[in-house]
C-alpha positions as CSV (number, residue, x, y, z in Angstrom):
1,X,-34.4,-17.0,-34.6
2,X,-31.8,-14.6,-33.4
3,X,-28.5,-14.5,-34.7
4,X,-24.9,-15.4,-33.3
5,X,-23.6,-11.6,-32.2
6,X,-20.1,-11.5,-34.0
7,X,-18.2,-7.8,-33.7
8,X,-15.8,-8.8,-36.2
9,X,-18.9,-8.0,-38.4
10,X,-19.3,-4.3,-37.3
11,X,-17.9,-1.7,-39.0
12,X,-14.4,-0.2,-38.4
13,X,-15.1,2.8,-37.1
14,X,-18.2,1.2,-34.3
15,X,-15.2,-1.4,-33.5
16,X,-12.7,1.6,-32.8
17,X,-15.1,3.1,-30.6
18,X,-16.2,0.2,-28.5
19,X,-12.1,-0.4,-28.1
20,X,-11.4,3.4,-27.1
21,X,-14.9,3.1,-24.9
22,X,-13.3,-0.5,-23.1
23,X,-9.5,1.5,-22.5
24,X,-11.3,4.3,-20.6
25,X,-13.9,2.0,-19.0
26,X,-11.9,1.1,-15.9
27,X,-10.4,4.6,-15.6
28,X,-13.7,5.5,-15.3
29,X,-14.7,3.3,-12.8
30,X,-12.1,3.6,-10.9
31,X,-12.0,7.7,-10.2
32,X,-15.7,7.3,-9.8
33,X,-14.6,4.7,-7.3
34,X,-12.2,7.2,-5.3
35,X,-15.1,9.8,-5.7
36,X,-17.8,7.9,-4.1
37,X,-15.6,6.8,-0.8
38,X,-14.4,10.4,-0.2
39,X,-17.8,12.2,-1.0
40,X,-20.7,9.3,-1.2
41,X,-24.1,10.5,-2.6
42,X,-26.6,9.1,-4.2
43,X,-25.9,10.1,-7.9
44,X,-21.9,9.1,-7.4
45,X,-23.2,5.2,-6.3
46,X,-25.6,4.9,-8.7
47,X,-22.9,6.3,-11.6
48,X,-20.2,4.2,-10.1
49,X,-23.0,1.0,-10.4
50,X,-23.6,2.3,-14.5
51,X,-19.9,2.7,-15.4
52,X,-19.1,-1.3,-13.4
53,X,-21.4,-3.0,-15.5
54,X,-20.8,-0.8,-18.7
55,X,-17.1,-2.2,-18.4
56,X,-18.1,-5.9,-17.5
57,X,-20.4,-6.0,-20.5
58,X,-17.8,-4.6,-22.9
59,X,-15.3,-6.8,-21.2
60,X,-17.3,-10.0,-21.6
61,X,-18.4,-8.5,-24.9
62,X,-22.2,-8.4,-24.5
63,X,-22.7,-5.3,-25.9
């Protein structure tokens, strides 16, 4: 059986990265964002797709 995830239970210093990595998440997104309308291509969607769900999951805390 699989355990409850807590991230209280992670160290300190994994816990200050995934908080510096969530502050820069939507940033991120959202140049990538501006990027992809101006000059679309294929690797700017699919990096703007990666960055969106790498801030919902550390958002909703799944990872």
């Amino acid at each position: 059986m699989r355990k409850k995830y807590n991230p209280y239970t992670l160290p300190p210093w994994l816990r200050t990265c995934r908080m510096v990595c969530k502050q820069f998440s939507v940033p991120f997104c959202i140049f990538q964002g501006i990027r992809t309308i101006l000059i679309p291509t294929t690797f700017d969607v699919l990096l703007l797709s990666i960055f969106i769900l790498l801030a919902v999951a550390l958002y909703f805390e799944w990872i």
